[in-house]
LOBA-682121 format. One line per field, with one value per residue (C-alpha): residue number from 1; residue in three letters; x negated, y negated, z. Coordinates in Angstrom, 2 decimals, padded with zeros to 5 digits. Each point is the difference from the previous one (the first is absolute). Example, Ala and Ser with C-alpha at 12.3 -4.5 7.8 and 13.67 -1.06 7.14 Angstrom:
BEGIN
resi c(1 2)
resn c(Ala Ser)
X c(-012.30 -001.37)
Y c(004.50 -003.44)
Z c(007.80 -000.66)
END
This chain:
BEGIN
resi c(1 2 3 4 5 6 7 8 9 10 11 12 13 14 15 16 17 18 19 20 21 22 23 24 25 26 27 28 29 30 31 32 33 34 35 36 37 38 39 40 41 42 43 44 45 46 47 48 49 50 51 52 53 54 55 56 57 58 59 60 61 62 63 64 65 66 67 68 69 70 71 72 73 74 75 76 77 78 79 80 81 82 83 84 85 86 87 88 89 90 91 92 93 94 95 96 97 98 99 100 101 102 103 104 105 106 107 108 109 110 111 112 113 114 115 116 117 118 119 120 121 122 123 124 125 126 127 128 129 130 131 132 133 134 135 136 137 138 139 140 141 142 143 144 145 146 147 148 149 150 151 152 153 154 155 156 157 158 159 160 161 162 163 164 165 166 167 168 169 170 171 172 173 174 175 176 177 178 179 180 181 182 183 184 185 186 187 188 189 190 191 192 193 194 195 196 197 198 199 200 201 202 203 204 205 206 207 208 209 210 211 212 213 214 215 216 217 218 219 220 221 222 223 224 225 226 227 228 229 230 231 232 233 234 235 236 237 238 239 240 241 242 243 244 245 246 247 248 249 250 251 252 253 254 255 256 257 258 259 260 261 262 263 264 265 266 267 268 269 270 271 272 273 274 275 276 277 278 279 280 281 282 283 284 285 286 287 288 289 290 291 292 293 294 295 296 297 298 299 300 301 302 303 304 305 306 307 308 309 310 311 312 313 314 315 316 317 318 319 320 321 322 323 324 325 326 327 328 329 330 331 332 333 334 335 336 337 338 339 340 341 342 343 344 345 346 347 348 349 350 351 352 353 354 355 356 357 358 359 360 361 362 363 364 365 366 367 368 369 370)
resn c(Unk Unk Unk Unk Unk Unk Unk Unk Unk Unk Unk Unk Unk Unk Unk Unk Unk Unk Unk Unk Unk Unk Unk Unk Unk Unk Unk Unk Unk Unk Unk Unk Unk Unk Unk Unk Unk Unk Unk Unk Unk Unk Unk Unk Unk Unk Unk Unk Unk Unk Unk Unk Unk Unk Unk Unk Unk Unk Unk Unk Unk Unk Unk Unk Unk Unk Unk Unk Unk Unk Unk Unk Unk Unk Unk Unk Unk Unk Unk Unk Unk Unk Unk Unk Unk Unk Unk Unk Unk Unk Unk Unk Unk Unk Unk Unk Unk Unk Unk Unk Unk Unk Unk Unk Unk Unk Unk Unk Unk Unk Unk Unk Unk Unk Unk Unk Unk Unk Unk Unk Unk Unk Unk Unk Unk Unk Unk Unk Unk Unk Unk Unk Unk Unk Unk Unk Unk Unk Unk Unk Unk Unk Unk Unk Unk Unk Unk Unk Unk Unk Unk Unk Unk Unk Unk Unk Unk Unk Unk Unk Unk Unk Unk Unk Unk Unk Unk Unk Unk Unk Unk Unk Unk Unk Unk Unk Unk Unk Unk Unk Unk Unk Unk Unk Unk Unk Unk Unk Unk Unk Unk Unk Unk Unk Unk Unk Unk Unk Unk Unk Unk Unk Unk Unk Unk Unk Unk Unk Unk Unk Unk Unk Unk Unk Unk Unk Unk Unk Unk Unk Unk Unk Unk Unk Unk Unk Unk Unk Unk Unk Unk Unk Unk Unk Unk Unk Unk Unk Unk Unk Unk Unk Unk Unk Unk Unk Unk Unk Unk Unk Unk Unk Unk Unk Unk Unk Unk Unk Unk Unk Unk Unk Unk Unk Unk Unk Unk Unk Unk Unk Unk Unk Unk Unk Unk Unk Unk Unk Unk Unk Unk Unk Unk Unk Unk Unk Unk Unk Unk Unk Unk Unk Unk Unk Unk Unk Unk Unk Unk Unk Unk Unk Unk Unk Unk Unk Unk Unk Unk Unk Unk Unk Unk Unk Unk Unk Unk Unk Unk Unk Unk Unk Unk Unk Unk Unk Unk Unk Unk Unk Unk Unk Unk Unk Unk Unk Unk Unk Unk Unk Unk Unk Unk Unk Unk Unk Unk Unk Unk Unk Unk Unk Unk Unk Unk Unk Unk Unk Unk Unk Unk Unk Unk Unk Unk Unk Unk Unk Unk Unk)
X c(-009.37 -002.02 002.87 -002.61 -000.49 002.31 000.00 002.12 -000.24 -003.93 -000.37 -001.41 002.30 -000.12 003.46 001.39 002.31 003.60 001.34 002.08 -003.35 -001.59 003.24 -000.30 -003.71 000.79 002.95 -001.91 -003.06 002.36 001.79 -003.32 -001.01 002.65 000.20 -004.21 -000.59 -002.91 -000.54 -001.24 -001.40 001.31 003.17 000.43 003.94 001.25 001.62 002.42 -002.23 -002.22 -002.56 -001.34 -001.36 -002.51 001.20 -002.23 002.62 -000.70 000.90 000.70 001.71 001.62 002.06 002.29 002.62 -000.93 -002.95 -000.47 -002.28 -000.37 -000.98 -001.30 001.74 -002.18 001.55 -002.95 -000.37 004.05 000.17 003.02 000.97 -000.49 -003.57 -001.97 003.17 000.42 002.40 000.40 001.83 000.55 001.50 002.04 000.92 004.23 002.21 000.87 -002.01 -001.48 -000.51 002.18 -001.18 000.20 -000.99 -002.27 -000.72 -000.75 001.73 003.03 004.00 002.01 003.13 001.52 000.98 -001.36 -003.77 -001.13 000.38 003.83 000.77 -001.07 -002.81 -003.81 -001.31 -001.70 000.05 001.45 -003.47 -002.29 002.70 -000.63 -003.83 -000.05 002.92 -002.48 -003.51 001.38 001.55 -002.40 -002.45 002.96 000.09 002.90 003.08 -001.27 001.80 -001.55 001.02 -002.66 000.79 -001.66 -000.75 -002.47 -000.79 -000.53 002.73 002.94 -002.35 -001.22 003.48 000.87 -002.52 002.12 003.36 001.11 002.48 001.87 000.21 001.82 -002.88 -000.66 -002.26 -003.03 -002.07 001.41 -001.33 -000.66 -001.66 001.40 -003.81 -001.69 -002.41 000.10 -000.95 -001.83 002.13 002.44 002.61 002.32 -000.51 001.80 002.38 001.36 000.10 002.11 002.22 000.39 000.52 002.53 002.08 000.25 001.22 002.42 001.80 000.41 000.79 002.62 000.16 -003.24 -003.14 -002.33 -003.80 -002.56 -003.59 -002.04 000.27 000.89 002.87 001.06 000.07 002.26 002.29 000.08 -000.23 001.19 002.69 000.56 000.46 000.14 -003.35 001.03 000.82 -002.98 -002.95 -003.59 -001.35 -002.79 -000.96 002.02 003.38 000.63 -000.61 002.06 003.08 -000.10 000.28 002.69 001.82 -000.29 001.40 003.02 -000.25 002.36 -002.23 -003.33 -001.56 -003.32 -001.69 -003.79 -002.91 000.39 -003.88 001.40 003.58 -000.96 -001.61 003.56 000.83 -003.01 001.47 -002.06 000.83 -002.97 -001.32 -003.58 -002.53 -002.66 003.04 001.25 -001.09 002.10 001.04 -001.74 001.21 003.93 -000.41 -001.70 003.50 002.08 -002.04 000.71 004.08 -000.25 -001.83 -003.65 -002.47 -004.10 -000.88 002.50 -001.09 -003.76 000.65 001.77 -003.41 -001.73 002.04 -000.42 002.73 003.92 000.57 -001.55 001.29 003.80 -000.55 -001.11 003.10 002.12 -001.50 001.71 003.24 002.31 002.06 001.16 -002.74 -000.76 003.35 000.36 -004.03 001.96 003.15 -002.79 -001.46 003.26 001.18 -003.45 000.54 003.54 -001.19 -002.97 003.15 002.07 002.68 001.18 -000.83 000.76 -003.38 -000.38 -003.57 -001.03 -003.80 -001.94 -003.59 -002.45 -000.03 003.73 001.67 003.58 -000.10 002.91 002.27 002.32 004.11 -000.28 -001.97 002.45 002.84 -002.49 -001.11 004.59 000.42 -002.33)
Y c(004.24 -001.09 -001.67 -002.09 003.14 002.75 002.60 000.33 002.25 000.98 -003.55 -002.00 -003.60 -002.90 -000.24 -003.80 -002.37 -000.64 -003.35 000.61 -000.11 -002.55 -002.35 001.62 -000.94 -003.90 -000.62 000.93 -001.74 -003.28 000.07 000.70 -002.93 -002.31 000.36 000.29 -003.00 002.37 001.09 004.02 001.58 003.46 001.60 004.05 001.79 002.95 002.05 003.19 001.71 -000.43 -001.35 -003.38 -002.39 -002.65 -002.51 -003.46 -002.78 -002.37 -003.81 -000.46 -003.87 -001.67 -002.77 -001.99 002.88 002.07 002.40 002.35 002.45 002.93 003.42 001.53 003.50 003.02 003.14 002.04 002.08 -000.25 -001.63 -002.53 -002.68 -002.13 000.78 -003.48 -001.75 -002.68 001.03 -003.49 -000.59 -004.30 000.34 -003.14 -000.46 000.42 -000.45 003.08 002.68 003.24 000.03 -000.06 000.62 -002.20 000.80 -002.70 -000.24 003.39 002.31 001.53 -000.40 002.93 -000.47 003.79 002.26 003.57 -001.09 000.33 -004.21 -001.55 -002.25 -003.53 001.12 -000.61 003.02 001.09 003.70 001.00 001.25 -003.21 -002.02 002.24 -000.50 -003.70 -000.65 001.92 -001.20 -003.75 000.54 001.54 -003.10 -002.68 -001.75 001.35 -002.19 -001.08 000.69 -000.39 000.16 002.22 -000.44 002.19 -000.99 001.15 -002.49 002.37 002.14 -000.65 000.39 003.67 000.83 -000.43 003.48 001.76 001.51 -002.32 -001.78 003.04 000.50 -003.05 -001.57 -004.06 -002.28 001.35 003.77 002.16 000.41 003.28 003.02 002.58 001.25 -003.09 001.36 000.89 003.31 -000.10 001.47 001.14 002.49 -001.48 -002.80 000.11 002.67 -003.20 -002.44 002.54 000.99 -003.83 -000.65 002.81 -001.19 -003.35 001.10 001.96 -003.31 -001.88 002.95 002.57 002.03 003.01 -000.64 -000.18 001.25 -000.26 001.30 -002.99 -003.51 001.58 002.24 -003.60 -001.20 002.79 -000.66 -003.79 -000.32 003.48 000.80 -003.79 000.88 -002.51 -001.31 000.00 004.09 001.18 001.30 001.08 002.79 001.18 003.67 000.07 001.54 002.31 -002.34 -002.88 002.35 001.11 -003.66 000.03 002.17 -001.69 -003.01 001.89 -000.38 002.18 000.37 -000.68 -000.78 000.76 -001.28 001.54 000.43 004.01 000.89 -001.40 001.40 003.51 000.61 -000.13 002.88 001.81 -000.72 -003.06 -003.32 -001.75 -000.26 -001.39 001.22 000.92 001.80 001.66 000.36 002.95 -001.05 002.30 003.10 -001.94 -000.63 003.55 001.88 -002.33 000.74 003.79 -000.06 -001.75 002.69 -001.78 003.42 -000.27 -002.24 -002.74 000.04 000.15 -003.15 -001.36 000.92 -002.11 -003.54 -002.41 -001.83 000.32 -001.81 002.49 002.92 -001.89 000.33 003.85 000.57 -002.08 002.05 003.30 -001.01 -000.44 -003.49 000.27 000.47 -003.08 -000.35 003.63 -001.60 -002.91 002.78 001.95 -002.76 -001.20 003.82 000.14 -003.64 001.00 003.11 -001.78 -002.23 003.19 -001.07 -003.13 -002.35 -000.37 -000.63 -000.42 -000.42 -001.62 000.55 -001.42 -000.38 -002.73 001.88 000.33 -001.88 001.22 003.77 000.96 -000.02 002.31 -000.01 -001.86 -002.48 -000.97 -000.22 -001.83 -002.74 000.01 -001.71 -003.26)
Z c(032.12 -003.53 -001.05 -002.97 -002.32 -000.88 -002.99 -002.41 -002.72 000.33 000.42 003.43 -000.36 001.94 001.83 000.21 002.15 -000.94 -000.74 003.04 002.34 -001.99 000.86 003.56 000.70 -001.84 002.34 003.21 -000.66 -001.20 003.31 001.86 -001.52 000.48 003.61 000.86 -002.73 -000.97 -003.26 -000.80 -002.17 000.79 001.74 000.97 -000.73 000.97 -002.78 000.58 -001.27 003.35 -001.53 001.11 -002.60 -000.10 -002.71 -000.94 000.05 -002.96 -000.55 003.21 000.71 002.88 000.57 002.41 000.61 -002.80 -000.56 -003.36 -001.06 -002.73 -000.29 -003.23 -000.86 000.03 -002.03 000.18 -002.99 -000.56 -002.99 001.43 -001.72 003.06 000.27 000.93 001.00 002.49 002.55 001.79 003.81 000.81 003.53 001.40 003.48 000.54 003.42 000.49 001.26 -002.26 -003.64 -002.83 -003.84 -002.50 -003.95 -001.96 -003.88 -001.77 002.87 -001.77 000.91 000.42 -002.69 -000.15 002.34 000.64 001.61 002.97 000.47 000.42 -003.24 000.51 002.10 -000.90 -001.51 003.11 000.77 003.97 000.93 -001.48 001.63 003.33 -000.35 -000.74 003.49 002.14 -001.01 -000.36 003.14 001.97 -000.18 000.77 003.99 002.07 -001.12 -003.37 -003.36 -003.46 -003.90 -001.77 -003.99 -001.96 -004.00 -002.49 -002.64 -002.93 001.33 -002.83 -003.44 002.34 000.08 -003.73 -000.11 002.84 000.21 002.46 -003.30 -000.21 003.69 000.14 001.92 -001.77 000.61 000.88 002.04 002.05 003.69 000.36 001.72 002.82 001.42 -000.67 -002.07 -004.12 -001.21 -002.94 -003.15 002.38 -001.35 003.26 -001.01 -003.56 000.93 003.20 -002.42 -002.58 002.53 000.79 -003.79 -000.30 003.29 -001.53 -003.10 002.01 001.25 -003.72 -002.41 001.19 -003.49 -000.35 000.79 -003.05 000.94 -002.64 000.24 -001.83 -001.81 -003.35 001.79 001.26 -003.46 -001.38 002.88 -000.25 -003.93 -001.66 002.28 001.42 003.40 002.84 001.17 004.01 -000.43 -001.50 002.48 -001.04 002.13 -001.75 001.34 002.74 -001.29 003.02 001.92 -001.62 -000.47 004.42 000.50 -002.80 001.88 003.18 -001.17 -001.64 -003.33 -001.82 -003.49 -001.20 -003.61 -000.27 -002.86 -000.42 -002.30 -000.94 001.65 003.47 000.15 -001.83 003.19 002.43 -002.67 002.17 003.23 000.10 001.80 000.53 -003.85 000.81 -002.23 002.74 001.90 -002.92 -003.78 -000.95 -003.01 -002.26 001.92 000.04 -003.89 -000.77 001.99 -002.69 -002.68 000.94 000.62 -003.90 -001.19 000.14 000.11 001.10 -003.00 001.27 003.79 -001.69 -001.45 003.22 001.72 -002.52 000.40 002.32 000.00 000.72 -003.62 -002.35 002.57 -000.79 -004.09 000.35 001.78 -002.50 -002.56 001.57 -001.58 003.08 -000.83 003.54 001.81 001.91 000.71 001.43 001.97 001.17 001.97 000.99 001.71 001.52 001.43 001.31 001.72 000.74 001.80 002.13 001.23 000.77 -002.69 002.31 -003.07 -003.36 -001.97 -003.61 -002.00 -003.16 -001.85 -002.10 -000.41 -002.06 -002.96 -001.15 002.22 001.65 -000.37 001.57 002.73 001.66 000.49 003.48 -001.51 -002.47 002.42 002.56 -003.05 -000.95 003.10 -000.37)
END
């Protein structure tokens, strides 16, 4: 297997190692270390993904008991926050036999529940915590036992740029990784940690989940509207896929709160509102245009604009005062129907331009009950 390169999107990327191997391959060569009073400069791990890497072990040290070392982490062409950080592993000797896991400065402290991690725990993710037991433990003498603590040093200022604060995760990273490996601008990737992010919410806020598709659909929730901060869930272009794991978790309604080019698109059947996926909104706006009475000069001029804000004031111009209202039920039946009717959904729009434009019956009930 090449596991180094992969494409994605036309594009041959460099794939990376998870923070989870990175503590992995620093615990192994710590304890391998401790108990040979040798220091290396390079350890091999095993990752679930099958792949076996060769990691350089950095600032290696050893002392009476006690041996440390780091390992720098390598995201590839993932652009991950954690990109050049020092995973580090000190390893103590303890009585009894095996290893335990202990969390250091800048490795985070699980405070809510719905993760995969128990509350109180370090925030260290079942299958990093499976990695680091086995490679620490498969350099340790027959009847020894050792604490391997893992810390990164920069690892609470990285967190400030994560979701790990609303996760209820303090104090520092995340350990995490289930292959081993990162996958540069992974899809998975956000779609686990917004299924993670959802889950949690799950646990502190019982009332309707609020899902917004950006940071200025965040604003109009938060400042406009004043709902609560904890409820309120960004999922960019992933709204089928946000409202299945909706549904999972049993949530009995759903506000969704979108710019107008994004959620004119569920109107179309469409749940994954990428651009490259999906730029129908010319062909969406021209049928609207038509049903208001727009003829070939007003989908002509549709042809001719670029952008969803001057499309918005040609079909404000039609004369419908309800339109974006009627948009905002359209997109909610159309949501409603993708979930077979099991959930209630309302929708409000707006776009950069104007603002709110308008928001349907469900939403208004929805926005009653904050």
């Amino acid at each position: 297997m090449n596991w180094e390169n992969t494409v994605v999107e036309g594009r041959r990327l460099r794939r990376g190692r998870s923070t989870g191997s990175c503590a992995a391959a620093a615990a192994k060569a710590a304890a391998a270390m401790l108990f040979s009073g040798k220091k290396l400069d390079k350890v091999s791990v095993d990752t679930p993904a099958g792949v076996r890497l060769e990691v350089a072990v950095e600032n290696a040290r050893l002392s009476r008991g006690s041996a440390c070392c780091s390992v720098r982490k390598d995201a590839g062409d993932d652009p991950d926050i954690t990109d050049g950080a020092d995973i580090y592993a000190r390893v103590v000797r303890v009585p009894e036999p095996g290893v335990r896991i202990a969390a250091g400065c800048g490795v985070g402290v699980v405070t809510k529940p719905g993760l995969q991690v128990a509350v109180g725990r370090p925030a260290i993710n079942p299958v990093p915590e499976k990695m680091i037991l086995a490679e620490a433990g498969s350099v340790l003498p027959d009847g020894e036992g050792v604490e391997v603590e893992i810390s990164i040093p920069d690892g609470e200022r990285l967190a400030k740029k994560t979701l790990n604060a609303r996760l209820g995760i303090t104090g520092g990273l995340s350990i995490l990784g289930t292959s081993g490996l990162v996958e540069p601008m992974s899809e998975q990737s956000y779609k686990d940690t917004l299924a993670l992010e959802l889950k949690a919410v799950r646990h502190v806020c019982r009332g309707p989940a609020v899902l917004v598709t950006g940071n200025y659909g965040r604003e109009l929730a938060l400042e406009h509207f004043q709902l609560p901060e904890a409820g309120v869930v960004k999922i960019g272009n992933l709204v089928g896929f946000a409202l299945d794991r909706c549904l999972e978790l049993e949530y009995e309604k759903v506000l969704l709160i979108g710019h107008i080019g994004k959620l004119i698109k569920v109107t179309a059947g469409i749940f994954n509102t990428h651009s490259r996926l999906a730029d129908a909104r010319f062909e969406i706006f021209t049928a609207r245009a038509a049903l208001l009475g727009g003829g070939a000069e007003v989908a002509r001029q549709l042809r001719e604009m670029t952008t969803t804000e001057d499309m918005v004031e040609l079909l404000a111009g039609l004369g419908d005062e309800k339109l974006f209202d009627r948009l905002a039920n359209d997109v909610s039946s159309r949501a409603g129907d993708y979930l077979f009717g099991e959930m209630k959904i309302g929708t409000v729009l707006f776009n950069f331009r104007r603002g709110l434009l308008g928001q349907d019956e469900e939403a208004g009930r929805i926005l009653e009950e904050f």
